[in-house]
VEXSENU-915088 format. One record per residue (C-alpha): residue number from 0; chain; z, x negated, y. Coordinates in steps of 0.2 Angstrom, whole numbers, plus 5000, padded with zeros to 4 digits. Each point is the difference from the previous one (the first is absolute). Layout:
N
  resi  chain    up  east  north
   NUM      A     Z     X      Y
...
# end
This chain:
306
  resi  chain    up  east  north
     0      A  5566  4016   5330
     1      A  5000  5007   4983
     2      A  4993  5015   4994
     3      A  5010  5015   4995
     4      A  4995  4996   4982
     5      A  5005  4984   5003
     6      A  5018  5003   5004
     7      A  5001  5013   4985
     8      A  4992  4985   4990
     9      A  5013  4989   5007
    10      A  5015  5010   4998
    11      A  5000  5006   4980
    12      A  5010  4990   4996
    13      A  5012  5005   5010
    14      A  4997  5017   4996
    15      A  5003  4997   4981
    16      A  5016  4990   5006
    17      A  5008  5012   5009
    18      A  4993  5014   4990
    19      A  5010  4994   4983
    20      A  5015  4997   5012
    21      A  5001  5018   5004
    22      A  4997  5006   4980
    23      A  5015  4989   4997
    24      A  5010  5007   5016
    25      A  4998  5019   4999
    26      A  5008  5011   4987
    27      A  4994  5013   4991
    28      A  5005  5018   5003
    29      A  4999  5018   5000
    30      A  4997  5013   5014
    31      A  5008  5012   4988
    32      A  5015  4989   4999
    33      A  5005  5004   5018
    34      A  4994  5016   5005
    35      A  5016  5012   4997
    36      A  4989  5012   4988
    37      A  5017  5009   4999
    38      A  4999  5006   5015
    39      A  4984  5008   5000
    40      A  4995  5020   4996
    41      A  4985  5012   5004
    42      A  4996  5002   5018
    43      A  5000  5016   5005
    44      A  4987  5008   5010
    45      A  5011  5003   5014
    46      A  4997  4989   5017
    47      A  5011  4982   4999
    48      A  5014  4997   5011
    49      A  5012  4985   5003
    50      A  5011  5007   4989
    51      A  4991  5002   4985
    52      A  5004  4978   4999
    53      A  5011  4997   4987
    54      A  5006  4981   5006
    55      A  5016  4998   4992
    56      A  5010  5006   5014
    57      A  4988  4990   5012
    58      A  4993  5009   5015
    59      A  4981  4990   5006
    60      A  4998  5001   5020
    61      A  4982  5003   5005
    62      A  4997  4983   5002
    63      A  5005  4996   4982
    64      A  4989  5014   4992
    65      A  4983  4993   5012
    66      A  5003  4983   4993
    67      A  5000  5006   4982
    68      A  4984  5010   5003
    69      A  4994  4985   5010
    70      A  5003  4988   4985
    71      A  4994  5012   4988
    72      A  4985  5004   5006
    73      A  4995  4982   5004
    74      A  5003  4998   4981
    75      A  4987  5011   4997
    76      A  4986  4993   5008
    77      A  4997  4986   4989
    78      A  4983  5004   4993
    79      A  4994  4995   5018
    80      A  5011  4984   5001
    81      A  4996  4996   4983
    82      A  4979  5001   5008
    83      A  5004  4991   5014
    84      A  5011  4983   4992
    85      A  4989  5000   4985
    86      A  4981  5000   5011
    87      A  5009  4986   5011
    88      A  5009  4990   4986
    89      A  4987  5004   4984
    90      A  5001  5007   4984
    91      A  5000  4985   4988
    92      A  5009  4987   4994
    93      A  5019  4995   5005
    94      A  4998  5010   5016
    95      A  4991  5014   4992
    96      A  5013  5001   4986
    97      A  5014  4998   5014
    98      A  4993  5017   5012
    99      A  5002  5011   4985
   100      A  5016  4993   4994
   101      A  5005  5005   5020
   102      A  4993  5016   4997
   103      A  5007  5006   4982
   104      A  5018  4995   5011
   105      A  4996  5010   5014
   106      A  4997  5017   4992
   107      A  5017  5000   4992
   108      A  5006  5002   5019
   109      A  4992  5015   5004
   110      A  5006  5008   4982
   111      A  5017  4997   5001
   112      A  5005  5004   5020
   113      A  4988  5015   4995
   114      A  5011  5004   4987
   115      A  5015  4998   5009
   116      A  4995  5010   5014
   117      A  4996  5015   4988
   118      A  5015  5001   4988
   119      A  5012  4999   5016
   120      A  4989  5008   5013
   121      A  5000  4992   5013
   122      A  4986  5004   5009
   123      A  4990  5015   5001
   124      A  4986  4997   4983
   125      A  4987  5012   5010
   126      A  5002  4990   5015
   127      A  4999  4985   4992
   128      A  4985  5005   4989
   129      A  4991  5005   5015
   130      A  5004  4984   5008
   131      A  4994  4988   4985
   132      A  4984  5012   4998
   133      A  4996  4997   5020
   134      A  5002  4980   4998
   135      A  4993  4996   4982
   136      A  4986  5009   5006
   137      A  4998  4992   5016
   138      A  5005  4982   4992
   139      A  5003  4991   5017
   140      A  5009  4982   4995
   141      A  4999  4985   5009
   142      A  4986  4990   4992
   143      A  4999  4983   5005
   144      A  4983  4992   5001
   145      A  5004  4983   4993
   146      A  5009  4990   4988
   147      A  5011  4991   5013
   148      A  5003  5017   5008
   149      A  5002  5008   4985
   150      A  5015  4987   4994
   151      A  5007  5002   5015
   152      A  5002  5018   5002
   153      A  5005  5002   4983
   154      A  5015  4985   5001
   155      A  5005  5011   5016
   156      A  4998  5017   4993
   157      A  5008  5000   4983
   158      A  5015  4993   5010
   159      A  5000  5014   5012
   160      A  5001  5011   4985
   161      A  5011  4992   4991
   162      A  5012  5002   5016
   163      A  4994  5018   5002
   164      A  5004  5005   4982
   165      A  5018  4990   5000
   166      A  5006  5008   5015
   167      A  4996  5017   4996
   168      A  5009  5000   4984
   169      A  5015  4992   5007
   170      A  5000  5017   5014
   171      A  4996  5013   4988
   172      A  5019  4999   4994
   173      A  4996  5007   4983
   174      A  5001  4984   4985
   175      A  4985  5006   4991
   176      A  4990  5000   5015
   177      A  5005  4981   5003
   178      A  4998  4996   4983
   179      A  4983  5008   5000
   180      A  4996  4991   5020
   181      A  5006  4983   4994
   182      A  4990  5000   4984
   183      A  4985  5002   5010
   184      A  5004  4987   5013
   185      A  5005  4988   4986
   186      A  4981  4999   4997
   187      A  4994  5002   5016
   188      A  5009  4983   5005
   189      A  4992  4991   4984
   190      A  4982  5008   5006
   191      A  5007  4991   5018
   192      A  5004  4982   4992
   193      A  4984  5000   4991
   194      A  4992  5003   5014
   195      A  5009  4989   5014
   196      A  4998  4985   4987
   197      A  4982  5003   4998
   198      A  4998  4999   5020
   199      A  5010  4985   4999
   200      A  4987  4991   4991
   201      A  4986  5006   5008
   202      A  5008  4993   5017
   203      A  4999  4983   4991
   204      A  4981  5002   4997
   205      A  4994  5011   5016
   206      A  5014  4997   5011
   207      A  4987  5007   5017
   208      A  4992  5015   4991
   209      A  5018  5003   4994
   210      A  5009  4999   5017
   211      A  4987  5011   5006
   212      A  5003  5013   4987
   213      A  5019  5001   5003
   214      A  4997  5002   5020
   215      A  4988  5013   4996
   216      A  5012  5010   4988
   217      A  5016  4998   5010
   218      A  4991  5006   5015
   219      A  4992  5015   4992
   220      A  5012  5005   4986
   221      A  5001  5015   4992
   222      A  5009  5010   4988
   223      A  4992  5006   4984
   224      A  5006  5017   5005
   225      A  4990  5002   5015
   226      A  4989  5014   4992
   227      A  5014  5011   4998
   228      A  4999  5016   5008
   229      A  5015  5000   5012
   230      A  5003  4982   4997
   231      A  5001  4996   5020
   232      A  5017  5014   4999
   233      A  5006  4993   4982
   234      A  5000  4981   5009
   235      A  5010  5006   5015
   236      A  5013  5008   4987
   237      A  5001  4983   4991
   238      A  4998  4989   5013
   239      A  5016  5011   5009
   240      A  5011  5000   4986
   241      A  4996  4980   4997
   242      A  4991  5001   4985
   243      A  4986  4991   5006
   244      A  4993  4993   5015
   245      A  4995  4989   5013
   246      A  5016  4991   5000
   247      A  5001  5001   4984
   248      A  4983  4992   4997
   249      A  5001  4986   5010
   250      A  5019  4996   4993
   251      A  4996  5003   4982
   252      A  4981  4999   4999
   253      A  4993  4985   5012
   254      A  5012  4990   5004
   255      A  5003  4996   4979
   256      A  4983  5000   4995
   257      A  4990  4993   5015
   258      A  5012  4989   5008
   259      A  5009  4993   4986
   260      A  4989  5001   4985
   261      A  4984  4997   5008
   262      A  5010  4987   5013
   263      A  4986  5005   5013
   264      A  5007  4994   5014
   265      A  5004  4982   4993
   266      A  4982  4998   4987
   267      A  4989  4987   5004
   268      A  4981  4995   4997
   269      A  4995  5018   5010
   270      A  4983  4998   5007
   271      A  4994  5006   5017
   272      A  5001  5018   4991
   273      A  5016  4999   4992
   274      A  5006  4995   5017
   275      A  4992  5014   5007
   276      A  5008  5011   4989
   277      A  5018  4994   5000
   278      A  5000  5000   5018
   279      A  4995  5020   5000
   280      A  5012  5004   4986
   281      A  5015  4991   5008
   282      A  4999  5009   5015
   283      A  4999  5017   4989
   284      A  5014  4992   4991
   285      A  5010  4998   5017
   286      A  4995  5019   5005
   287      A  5006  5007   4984
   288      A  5015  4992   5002
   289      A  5004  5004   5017
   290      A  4996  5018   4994
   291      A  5013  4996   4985
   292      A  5014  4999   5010
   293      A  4997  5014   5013
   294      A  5001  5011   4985
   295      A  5015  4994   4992
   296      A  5008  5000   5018
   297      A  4996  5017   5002
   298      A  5005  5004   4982
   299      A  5019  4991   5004
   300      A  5000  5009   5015
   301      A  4999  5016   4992
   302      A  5013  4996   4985
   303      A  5011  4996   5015
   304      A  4999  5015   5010
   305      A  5000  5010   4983
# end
């Protein structure tokens, strides 16, 4: 088996590849450009209700308004993911050059759904402040250990958030706020590509250590919002209203990415670990899907008897 450094070694190439293939792909653009500025005056020192939002005739439901929150404060804990991908994946060369390039991306998010939440007032700023305060400075992210792990998690997650942010805009019902949602998710799923295409070739060099990775990430999987206070209440809100979850993981999340992409199920030359590994993770696969469709079930049910 190769060494961690090894499989960096091995896969710069790849890295500069892929790396010049997102420059090409992503546009250039402006949080200032979306956020509706227009909308925006002094907050008053007076305690925030619901109705202080100024949507454009749109009304958020409680599950709407945790998902923004959710999403934003995700957003904000970068400096910690930024940490953790660039101690597993290095500083220098293409892959070095790629994390920061990541990074620069990723701090436009946090600015513009921010701004979009304060010029429309969508949440309560004190509330929120407290909130991003309490998880900054806890800084609780996911941190995958290894390389193979760590292209794992990050092929599945920036997916996860890609779907999280797209979905939420489409339910806010106000236009700015989608504009503003979809810009983000725009970039999320270049982030996701990058990502799931660097996997790709590491299966073709450690196809073992990389079918052990993605048993271990699919079994343990965890949202980078986990540190939010409140975030097991904001999940049942979201995952109520369909935003995001299980069903929607497994549907949009592991069956593209680990069963087509990856074609785990189908790949050959595993070794007695691979095996192993794809033995575990089919069955998880199997349970996760069994769990899909109860939810869905449940969820027809309930638009039924609505």
């Amino acid at each position: 088996m190769a060494s961690e450094s090894s499989l960096l070694f091995e896969l710069e190439g790849e890295v500069e590849s892929l790396l010049e293939r997102h420059l090409q792909k992503t546009k250039e653009w402006f949080p200032h450009e979306v956020v509706p500025y227009e909308r925006g005056r002094a907050h008053q020192a007076h305690e925030w209700s619901p109705s202080d939002a100024d949507l454009d005739g749109a009304v958020l439901d409680d599950a709407v308004r945790s998902s923004l929150i959710v999403n934003l404060l995700t957003e904000d804990n970068l400096p910690y993911y930024f940490r953790t991908v660039e101690t597993v994946l290095g500083a220098d060369g293409a892959w070095g050059e790629w994390v920061r390039r990541w990074t620069a991306e990723e701090g436009r998010h946090s600015m513009a759904i921010y701004g979009y939440l304060m010029t429309t007032r969508a949440v309560d700023p004190v509330s929120l402040e407290r909130d991003r305060m309490a998880q900054v400075s806890g800084g609780k992210v996911p941190a995958p250990s290894t390389v193979h792990d760590a292209l794992v998690y990050l092929s599945l997650q920036e997916l996860a958030t890609r779907i999280a942010h797209r979905s939420t805009g489409v339910m806010i019902g106000d236009p700015a706020g989608e504009r503003v949602m979809s810009r983000v998710a725009a970039d999320e799923n270049l982030h996701h590509l990058f990502y799931r295409d660097l996997a790709t070739a590491a299966f073709a060099v450690e196809p073992d250590e990389m079918m052990a990775a993605v048993q271990r990430q699919v079994a343990g999987f965890e949202m980078p919002g986990v540190g939010i206070p409140g975030f097991a209440a904001h999940a049942r809100r979201i995952a109520a209203a369909g935003i995001y979850d299980l069903a929607v993981h497994y549907q949009q999340i592991l069956v593209p990415v680990v069963i087509r992409q990856w074609a785990v199920e189908t790949m050959s030359g595993l070794g007695e670990l691979g095996n192993r590994a794809r033995e575990a993770l089919m069955r998880r696969m199997e349970k996760s899907a069994r769990v899909a469709e109860r939810l869905l079930d449940r969820r027809a049910s309930g638009i039924a008897t609505a």
